[in-house]
FILUMPA-592156 format. One record per residue (C-alpha): residue number from 1; residue in three letters; x, y, z. Coordinates in nm, 2 decimals. Example, Ala and Ser with C-alpha at 12.3 -4.5 7.8 and 13.67 -1.06 7.14 Angstrom:
BEGIN
[pt 1, 'ALA', [1.23, -0.45, 0.78]]
[pt 2, 'SER', [1.37, -0.11, 0.71]]
END
This chain:
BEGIN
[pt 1, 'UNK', [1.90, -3.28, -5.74]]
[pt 2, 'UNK', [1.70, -3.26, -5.37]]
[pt 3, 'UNK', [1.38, -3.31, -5.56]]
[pt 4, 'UNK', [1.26, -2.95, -5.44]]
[pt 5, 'UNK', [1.20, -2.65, -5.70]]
[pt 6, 'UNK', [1.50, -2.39, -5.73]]
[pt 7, 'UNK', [1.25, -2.07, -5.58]]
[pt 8, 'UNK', [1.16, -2.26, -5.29]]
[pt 9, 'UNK', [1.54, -2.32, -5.18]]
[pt 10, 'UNK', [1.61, -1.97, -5.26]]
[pt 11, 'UNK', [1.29, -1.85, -5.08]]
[pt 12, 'UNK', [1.34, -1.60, -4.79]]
[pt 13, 'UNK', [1.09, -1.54, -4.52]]
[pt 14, 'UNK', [0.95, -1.18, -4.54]]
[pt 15, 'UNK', [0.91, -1.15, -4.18]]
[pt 16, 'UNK', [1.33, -1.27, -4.06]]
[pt 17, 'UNK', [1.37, -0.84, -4.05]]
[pt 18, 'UNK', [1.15, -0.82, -3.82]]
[pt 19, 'UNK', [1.22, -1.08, -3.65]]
[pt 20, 'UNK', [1.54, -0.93, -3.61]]
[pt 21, 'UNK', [1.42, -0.63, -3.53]]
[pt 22, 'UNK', [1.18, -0.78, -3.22]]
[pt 23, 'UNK', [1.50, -0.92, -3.07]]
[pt 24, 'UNK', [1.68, -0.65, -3.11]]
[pt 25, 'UNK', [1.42, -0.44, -2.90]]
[pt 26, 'UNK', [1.38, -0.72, -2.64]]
[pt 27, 'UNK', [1.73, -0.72, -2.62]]
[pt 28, 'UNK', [1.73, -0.31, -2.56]]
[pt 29, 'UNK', [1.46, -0.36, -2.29]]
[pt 30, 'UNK', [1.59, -0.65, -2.09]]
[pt 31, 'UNK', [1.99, -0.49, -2.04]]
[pt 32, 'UNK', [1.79, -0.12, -1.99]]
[pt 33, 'UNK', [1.54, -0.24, -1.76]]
[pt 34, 'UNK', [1.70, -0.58, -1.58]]
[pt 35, 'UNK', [1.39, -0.66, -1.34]]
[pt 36, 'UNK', [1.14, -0.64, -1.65]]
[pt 37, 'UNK', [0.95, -0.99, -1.73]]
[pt 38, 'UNK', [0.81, -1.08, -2.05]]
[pt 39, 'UNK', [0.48, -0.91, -1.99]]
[pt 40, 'UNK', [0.65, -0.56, -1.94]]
[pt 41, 'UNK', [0.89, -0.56, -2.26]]
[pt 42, 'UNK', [0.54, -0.65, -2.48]]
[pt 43, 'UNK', [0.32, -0.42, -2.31]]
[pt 44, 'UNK', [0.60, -0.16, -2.38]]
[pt 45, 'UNK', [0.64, -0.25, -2.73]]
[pt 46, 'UNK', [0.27, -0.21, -2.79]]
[pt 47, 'UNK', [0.12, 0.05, -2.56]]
[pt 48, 'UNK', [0.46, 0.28, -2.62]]
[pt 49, 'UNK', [0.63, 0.24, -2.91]]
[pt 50, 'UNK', [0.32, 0.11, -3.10]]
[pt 51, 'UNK', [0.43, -0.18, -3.26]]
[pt 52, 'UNK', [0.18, -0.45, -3.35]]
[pt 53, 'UNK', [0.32, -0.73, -3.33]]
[pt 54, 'UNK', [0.16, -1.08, -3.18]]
[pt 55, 'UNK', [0.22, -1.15, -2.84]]
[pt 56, 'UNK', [0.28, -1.51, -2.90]]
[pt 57, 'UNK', [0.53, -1.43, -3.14]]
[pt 58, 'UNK', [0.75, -1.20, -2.96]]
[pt 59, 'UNK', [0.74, -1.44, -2.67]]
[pt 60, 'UNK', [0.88, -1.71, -2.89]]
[pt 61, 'UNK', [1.16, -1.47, -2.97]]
[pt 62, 'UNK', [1.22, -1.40, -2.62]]
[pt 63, 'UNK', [1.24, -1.77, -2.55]]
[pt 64, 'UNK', [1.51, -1.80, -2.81]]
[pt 65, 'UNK', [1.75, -1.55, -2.67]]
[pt 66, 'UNK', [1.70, -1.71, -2.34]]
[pt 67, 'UNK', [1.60, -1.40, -2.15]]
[pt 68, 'UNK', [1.33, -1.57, -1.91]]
[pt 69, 'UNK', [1.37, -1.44, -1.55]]
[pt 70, 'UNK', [1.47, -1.73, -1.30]]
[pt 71, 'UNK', [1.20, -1.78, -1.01]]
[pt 72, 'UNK', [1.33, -1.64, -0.72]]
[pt 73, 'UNK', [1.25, -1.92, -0.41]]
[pt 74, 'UNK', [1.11, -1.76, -0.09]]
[pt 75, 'UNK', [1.40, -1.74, 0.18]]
[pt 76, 'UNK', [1.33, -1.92, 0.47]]
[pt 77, 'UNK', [1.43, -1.80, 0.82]]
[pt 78, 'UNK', [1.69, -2.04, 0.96]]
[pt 79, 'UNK', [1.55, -2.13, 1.33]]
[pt 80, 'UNK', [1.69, -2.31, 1.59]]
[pt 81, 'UNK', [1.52, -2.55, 1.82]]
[pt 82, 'UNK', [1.22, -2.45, 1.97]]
[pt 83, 'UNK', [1.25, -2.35, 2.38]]
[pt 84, 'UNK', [1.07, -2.61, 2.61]]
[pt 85, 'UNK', [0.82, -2.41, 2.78]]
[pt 86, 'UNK', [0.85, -2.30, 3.09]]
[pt 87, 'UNK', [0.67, -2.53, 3.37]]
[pt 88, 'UNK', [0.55, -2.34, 3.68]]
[pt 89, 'UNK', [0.64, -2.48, 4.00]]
[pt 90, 'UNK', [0.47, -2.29, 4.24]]
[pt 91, 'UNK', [0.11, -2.11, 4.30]]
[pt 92, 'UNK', [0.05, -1.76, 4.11]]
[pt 93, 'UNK', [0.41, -1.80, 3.92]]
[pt 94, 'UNK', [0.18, -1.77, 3.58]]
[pt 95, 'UNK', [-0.07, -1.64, 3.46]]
[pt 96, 'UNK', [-0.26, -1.69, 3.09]]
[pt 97, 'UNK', [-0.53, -1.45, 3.01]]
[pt 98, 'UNK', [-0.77, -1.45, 2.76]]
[pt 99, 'UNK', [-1.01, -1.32, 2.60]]
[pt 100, 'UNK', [-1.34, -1.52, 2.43]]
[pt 101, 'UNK', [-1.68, -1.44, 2.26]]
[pt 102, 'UNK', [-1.98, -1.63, 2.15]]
[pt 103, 'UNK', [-2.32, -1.47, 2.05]]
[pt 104, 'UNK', [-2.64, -1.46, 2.23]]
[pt 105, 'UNK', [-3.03, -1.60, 1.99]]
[pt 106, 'UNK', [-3.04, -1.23, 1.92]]
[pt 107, 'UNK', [-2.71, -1.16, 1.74]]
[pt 108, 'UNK', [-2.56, -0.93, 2.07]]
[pt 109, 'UNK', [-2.23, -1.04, 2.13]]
[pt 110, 'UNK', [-2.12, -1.17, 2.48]]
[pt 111, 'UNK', [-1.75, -1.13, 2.57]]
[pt 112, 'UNK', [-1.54, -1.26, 2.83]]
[pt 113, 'UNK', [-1.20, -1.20, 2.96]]
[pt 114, 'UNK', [-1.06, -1.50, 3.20]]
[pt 115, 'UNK', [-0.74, -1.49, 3.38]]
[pt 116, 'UNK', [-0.62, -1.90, 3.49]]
[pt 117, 'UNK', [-0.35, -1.98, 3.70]]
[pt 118, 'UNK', [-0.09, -2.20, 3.51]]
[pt 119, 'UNK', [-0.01, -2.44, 3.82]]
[pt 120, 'UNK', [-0.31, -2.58, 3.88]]
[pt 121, 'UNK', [-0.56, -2.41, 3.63]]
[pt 122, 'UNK', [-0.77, -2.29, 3.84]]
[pt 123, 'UNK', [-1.00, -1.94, 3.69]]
[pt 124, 'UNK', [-0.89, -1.67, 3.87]]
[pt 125, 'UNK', [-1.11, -1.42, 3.72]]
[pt 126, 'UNK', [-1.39, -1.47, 3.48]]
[pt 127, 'UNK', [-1.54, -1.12, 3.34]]
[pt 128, 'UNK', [-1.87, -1.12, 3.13]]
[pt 129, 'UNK', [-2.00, -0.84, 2.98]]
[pt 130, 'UNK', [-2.19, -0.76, 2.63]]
[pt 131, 'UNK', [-1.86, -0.48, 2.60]]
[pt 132, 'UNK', [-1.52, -0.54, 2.75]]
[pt 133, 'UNK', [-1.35, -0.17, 2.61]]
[pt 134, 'UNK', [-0.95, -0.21, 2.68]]
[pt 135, 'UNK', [-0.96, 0.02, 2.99]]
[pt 136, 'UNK', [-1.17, -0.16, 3.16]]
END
């Protein structure tokens, strides 16, 4: 009456069992284990319960029952307005130190440590040396 052969409308796919079976395991994994991606459940499936089945296939089951993990977004710290910095008004109020480095033609390092007066920016102190150690 469709036009289609009587064994072809009865036919049933071998593989539905198993099918069946695949979600019931994803199923098992994902409320056992909540954090557990796709990658996890397959890698469990094969590497421990030795299952063969194809990757692609058992992800297309997963898809079905919907069990992808949502993205998380990154949480973002809530900040006010930034502070207006802080102008000096007077002579040795503030002080910026520093420290700098550049290299000499034969790959010794040269360092510096220099100490400005915020006010008027005038260098205070200006300390070359090939080694600056902390306590010093």
């Amino acid at each position: 009456m469709f036009g289609i052969s009587e064994s072809g409308y009865h036919y049933q796919a071998p593989l539905a069992t198993e099918n069946a079976e695949i979600a019931d395991w994803l199923l098992r994994l994902t409320t056992a284990n909540m954090r557990w991606g796709f990658g996890l459940c397959c890698l469990y499936l094969r590497n421990v319960k030795g299952f063969v089945w194809n990757h692609k296939r058992v992800y297309r089951i997963y898809r079905e029952l919907k069990l992808n993990l949502r993205i998380k977004s990154k949480r973002r710290i809530k900040r006010g307005k930034p502070e207006a910095l802080s102008v000096p008004t007077a002579i040795n109020q503030v002080w910026s130190m520093d420290f700098m480095s550049d290299s000499l033609t034969d790959g010794r390092l040269l360092r510096t440590f220099n100490v400005l007066d915020d006010y008027n920016r005038e260098g205070l102190c200006i300390e070359v040396d090939l080694s600056l150690p902390s306590a010093r």
